[in-house]
N, C-alpha and C positions, 0 to 999 in steps of 0.2 A: 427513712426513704433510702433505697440502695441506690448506691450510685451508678452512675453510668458507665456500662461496661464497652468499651471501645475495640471493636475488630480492628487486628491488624492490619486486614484489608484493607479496612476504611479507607484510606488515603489512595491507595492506587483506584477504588471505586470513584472516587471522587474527582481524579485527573485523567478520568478516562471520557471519550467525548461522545458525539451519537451513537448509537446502537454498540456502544463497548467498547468502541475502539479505542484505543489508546491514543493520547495526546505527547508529543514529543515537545521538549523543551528547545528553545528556542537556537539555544547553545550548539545543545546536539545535535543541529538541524545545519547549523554552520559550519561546524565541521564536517560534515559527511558533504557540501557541497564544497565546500575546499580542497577536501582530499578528492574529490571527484575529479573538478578541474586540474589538481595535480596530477592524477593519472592522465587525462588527456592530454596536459602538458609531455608529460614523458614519454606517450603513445607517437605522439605527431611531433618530438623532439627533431629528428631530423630537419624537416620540411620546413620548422621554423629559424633552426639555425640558418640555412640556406636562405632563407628569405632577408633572415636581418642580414646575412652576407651581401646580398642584392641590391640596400638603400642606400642613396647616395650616398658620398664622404661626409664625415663630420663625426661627433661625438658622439649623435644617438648613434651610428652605424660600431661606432667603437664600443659603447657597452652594451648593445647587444648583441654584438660577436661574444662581447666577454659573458654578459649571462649565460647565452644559449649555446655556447661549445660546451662547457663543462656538462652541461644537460644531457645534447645530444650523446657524450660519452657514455653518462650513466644510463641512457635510455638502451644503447649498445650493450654495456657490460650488462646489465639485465635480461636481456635479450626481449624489451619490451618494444623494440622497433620492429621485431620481425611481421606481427600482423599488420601492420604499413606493408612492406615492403611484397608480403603475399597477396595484398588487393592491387598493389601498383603490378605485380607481373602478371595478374587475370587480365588486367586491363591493358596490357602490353606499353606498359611504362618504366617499366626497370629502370634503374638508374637515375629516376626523376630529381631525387634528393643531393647526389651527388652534386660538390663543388668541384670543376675542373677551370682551369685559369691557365691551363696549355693551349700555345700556341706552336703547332706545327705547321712549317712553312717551308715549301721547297727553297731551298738556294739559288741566292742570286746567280742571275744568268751572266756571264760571260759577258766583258764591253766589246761591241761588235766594232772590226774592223773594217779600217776605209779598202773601200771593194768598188769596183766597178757595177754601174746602176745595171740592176739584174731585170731581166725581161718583164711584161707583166705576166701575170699566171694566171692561166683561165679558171676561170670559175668556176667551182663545185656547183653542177646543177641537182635539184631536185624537182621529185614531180608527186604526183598523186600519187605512185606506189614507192616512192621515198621520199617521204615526206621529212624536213626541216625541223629536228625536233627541237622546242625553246623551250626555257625554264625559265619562271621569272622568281627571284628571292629579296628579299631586304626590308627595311623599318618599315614603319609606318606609311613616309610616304611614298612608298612603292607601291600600296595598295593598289590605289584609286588607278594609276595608271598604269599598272598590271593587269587590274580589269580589262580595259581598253586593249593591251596589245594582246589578251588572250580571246578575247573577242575578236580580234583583225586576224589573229593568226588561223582562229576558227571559220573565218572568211577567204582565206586560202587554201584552194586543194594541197597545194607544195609546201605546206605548215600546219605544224601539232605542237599544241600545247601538253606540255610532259609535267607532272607531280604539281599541277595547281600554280595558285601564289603562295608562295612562301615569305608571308609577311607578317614579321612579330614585332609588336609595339613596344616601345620603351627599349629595343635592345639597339646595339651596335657594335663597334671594332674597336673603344675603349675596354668596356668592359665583359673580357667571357664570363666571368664567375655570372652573369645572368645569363647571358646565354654567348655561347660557343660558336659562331659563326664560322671561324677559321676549322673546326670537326666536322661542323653542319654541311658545307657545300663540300667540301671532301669526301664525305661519306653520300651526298647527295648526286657528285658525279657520276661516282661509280652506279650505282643505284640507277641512277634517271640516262646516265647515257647522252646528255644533250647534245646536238652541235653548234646551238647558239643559247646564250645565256644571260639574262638582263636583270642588273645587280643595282642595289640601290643604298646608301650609307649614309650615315654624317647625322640625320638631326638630331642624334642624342649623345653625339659624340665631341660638343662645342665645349668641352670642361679640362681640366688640368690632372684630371686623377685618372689615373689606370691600371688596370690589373694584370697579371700574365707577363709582367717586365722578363725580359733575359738579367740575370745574375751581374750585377752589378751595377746595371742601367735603370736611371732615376729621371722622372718626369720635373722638370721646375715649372710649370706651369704651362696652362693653355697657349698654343702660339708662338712660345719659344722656340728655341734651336733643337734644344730636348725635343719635344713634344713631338716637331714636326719629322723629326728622324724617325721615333720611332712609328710615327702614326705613317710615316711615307712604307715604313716595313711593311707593315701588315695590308695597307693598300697593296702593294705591290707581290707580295707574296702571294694574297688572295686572288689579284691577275692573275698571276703565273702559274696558282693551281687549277683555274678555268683550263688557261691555253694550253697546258700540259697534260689536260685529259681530254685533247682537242677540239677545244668549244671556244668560237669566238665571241669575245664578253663584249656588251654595252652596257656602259653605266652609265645613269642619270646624274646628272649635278645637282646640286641644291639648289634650290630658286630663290627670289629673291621674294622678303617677307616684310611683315606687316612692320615690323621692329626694324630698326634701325642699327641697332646694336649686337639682333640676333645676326642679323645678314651681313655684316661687319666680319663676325665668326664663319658666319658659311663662308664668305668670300675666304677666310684662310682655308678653311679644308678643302674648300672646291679647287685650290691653287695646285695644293699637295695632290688631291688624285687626277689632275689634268696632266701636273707632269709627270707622273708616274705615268699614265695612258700614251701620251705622245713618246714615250722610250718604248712603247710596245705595240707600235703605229702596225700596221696590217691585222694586229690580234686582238686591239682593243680599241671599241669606239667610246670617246665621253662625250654626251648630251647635255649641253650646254643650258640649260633650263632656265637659269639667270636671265639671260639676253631675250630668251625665249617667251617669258613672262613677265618683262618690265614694260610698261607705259610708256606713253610717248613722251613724259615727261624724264624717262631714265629708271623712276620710281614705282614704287606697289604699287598695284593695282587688282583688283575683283574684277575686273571686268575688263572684256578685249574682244574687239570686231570681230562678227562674224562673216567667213569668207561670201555667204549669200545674202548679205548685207546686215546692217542691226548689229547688237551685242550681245554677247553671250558673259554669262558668269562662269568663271574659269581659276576662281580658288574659292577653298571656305572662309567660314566666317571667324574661324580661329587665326587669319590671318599665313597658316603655313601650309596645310594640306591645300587640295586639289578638288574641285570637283569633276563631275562624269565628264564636259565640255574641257578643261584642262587635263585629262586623263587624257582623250583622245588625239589632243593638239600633241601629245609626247609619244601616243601609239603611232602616228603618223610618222613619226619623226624616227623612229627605229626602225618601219618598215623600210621607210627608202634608207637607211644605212643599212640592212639586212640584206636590199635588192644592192646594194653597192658591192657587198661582199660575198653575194651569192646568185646564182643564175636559178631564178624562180618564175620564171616565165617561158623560156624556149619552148618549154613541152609543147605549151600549147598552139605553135606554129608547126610542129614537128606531127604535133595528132590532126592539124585541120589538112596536110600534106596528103595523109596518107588515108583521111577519111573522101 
């Protein structure tokens, strides 16, 4: 009986699956999804380096600085970043990637000397054909009651809401490497042109760690002597580039919160940006929001009388933000400091005059 002669084929026939196709080994299947995800690692090296730059302090935020720099290099020296960077400027995003942790800050002003109390000064009036342009920018909880005063401002002929809300979650005046505030409203002046401007800071800014230090200068911790210097700087800086591109600022204080211990922290920063505000009394109003939304027991509360009787709910349920009803009680509360600072009403005795 001859024996059985075996195609060489035989074997690839036989590893091959429906209708011919070839079956890959399981091996080879792994690696090619490996190296895939390495590629996309490399591709989107940037954007992740920056990101681990972004997580809070701590050890994870430290090794993945140290992973993902070296990465981001090689993704650079390959020139595998560049198709990132050619969708980010279709999209008009350039620079997305970039970590910058500069802070530019006009120079403190001059301590003013004892002078003879100066007249009052009439008030810049606007009207319907010059209208009060306002920008509102800051965290989180600026949001809810930016809504509100662009709503009232849109309720006033002598008021224009300018470039929206400018409200980005999770950032603040610790940390630029996430985002840049002290570039932001600097470059947003110029841009929007406002003459009044309502700023809002602090809830993400209750920690000991910061970025963007001057040379030499080291934080020891939240609430210290350190901390409050330098966080008084950038407060006050950030004043002084409003008043200096001739916009008078309101900021919002922090309010008082569900925690105990949060509000403990805002009570420190709310300290630092009141006195920084009362050194720049005619240019800067701070809103007291604290006082503003405590209970009659002193303490938190959700809830607070409504002026046409009943309750209204007047923060969320996460105990810090604000809702529509607390939005409003702070829109109100900036209009009549806006009419204190500015003549937003004449007009219309001046048109009923002459109609």
């Amino acid at each position: 009986m001859a024996a059985d002669v075996v195609s060489p084929h035989e074997g690839r026939r036989r590893r091959a699956g429906p209708e011919g196709r070839r079956l890959w080994a399981a091996g080879h299947g792994l690696v090619v999804m490996v190296a895939a995800l390495a590629m996309a690692l490399l591709l989107n090296a940037p954007g992740v380096h920056k990101a681990a730059y972004g997580q809070p302090d701590g050890w994870k935020r430290d090794v993945a600085i140290t992973f993902t720099g070296p990465l981001a290099d090689l993704s650079h020296a390959l020139l595998l970043d560049r198709p990132r960077k050619l969708v980010q400027a279709a999209m008009g995003r350039s620079g997305d990637d970039e970590i910058d942790t500069s802070i530019e800050l006009p120079p403190a002003p001059p301590k003013p000397q004892p002078a003879a109390k100066p007249r009052p000064k009439k008030k810049l009036a606007f009207t319907p054909e010059r209208r009060l342009r306002l920008w509102v920018a800051g965290d989180s909880l600026v949001i809810t009651p930016g809504q509100s005063i662009v709503r009232a401002a849109g309720a006033s002929p002598a008021m224009e809401s300018v470039g929206g809300i400018d409200g980005r979650v999770a950032t603040g005046l610790e940390r630029p490497d996430v985002y840049n505030w002290f570039q932001a409203v600097r470059e947003r002046m110029k841009e929007l042109k406002p003459r009044a401007v309502v700023l809002g800071f602090g809830g993400n800014d209750d920690h000991g760690y910061m970025t963007g230090l001057p040379p030499g200068v080291s934080v020891d911790g939240f609430g210290t002597a350190s901390w409050r210097r330098e966080y008084a700087r950038r407060v006050g800086g950030l004043m002084d580039t409003v008043n200096r591109a001739g916009a008078f600022l309101l900021w919002i204080g922090l309010p008082i919160t569900r925690s105990a211990e949060q509000t403990q922290r805002f009570d420190t920063i709310n300290a630092v940006v009141e006195r920084e505000a009362r050194k720049r009394e005619g240019r800067v109003a701070y809103i007291d929001t604290y006082a503003m939304f405590a209970g009659d027991d002193g303490g938190f509360t959700e809830y607070l009388p409504r002026p046409s009787g009943g309750v209204q709910k007047v923060r969320a349920g996460d105990g810090v933000h604000f809702e529509r009803s607390g939005g409003d009680i702070i829109a109100r509360e900036v209009l009549r400091r806006l009419n204190q600072a500015y003549d937003l009403t004449s007009w219309r005795s001046r048109r009923a005059q002459t109609s």
